[in-house]
C-alpha positions as CSV (number, residue, x, y, z in Angstrom):
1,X,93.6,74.7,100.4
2,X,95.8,75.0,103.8
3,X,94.2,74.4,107.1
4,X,94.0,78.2,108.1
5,X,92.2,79.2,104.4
6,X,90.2,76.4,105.1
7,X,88.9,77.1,108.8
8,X,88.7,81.0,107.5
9,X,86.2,79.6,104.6
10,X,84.1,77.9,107.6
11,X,84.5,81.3,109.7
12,X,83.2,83.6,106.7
13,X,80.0,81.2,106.1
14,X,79.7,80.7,109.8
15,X,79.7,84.1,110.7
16,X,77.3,85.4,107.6
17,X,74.9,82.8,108.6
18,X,74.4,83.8,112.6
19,X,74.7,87.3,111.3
20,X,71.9,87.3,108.9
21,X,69.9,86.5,112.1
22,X,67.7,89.4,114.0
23,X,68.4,89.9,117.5
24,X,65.6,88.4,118.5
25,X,66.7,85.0,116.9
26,X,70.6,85.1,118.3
27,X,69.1,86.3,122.3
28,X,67.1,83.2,122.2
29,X,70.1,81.0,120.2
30,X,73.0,82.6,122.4
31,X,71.6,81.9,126.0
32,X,74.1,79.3,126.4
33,X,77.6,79.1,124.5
34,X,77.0,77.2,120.9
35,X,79.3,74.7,120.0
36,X,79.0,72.4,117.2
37,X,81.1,70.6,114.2
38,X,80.4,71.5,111.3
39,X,82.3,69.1,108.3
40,X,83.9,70.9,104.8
41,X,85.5,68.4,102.1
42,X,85.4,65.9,104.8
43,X,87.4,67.6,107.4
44,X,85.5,68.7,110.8
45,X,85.6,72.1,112.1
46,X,84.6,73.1,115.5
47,X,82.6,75.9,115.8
48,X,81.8,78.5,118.6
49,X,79.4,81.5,118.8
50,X,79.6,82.9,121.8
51,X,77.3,86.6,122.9
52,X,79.6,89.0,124.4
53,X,77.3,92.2,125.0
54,X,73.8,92.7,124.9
55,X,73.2,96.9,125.3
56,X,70.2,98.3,124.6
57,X,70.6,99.5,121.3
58,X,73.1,96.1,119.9
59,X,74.5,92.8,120.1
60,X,77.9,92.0,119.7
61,X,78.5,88.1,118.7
62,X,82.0,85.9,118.3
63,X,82.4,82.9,116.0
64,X,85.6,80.9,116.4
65,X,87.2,78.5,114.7
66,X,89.4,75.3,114.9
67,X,90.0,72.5,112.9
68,X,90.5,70.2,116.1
69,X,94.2,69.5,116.1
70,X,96.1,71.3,119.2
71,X,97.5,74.2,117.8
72,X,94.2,75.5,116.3
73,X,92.7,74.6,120.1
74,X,95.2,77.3,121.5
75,X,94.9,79.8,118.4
76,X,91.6,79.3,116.9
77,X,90.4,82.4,114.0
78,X,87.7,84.1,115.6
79,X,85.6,87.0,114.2
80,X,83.0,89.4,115.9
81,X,79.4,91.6,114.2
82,X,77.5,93.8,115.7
83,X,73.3,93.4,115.2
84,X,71.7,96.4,115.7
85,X,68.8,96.2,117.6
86,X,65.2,97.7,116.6
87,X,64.6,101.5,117.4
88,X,61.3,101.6,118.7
């Protein structure tokens, strides 16, 4: 597996997991920037998850990417979701 199919495999799980949270869960996870490592086939990947908006009726979250070496740093893969909030 190259770097890029393997930091996009980390993106894809990354990004279902924060997404499969309600928007009450990522508000209180997102009030600060999350960054963390997380480790596939014993190669680390860091790992952003940033809240962009927070409207009234959504959320719209990022997940990046890198696998720590330079070039990732400056290019990391990102992806975005949307979680609808609650109509009341």
């Amino acid at each position: 597996m190259s770097k890029r199919e393997a930091c996009r495999k980390v993106l894809d799980s990354e990004v279902q997991r924060w997404s499969a949270m309600s928007c009450d869960q990522l508000i209180i996870e997102l009030r600060n920037l999350q960054e963390y490592v997380v480790e596939l086939e014993s190669k680390k990947y860091q790992v952003e998850v940033e809240l962009l908006e927070n409207t009234d009726k959504y959320l719209h979250v990022m997940v990046a990417v890198d696998d720590v070496s330079l070039l990732a740093f400056i290019f990391p893969l990102t992806s975005s979701f949307i979680s609808q909030k609650p109509i009341n």
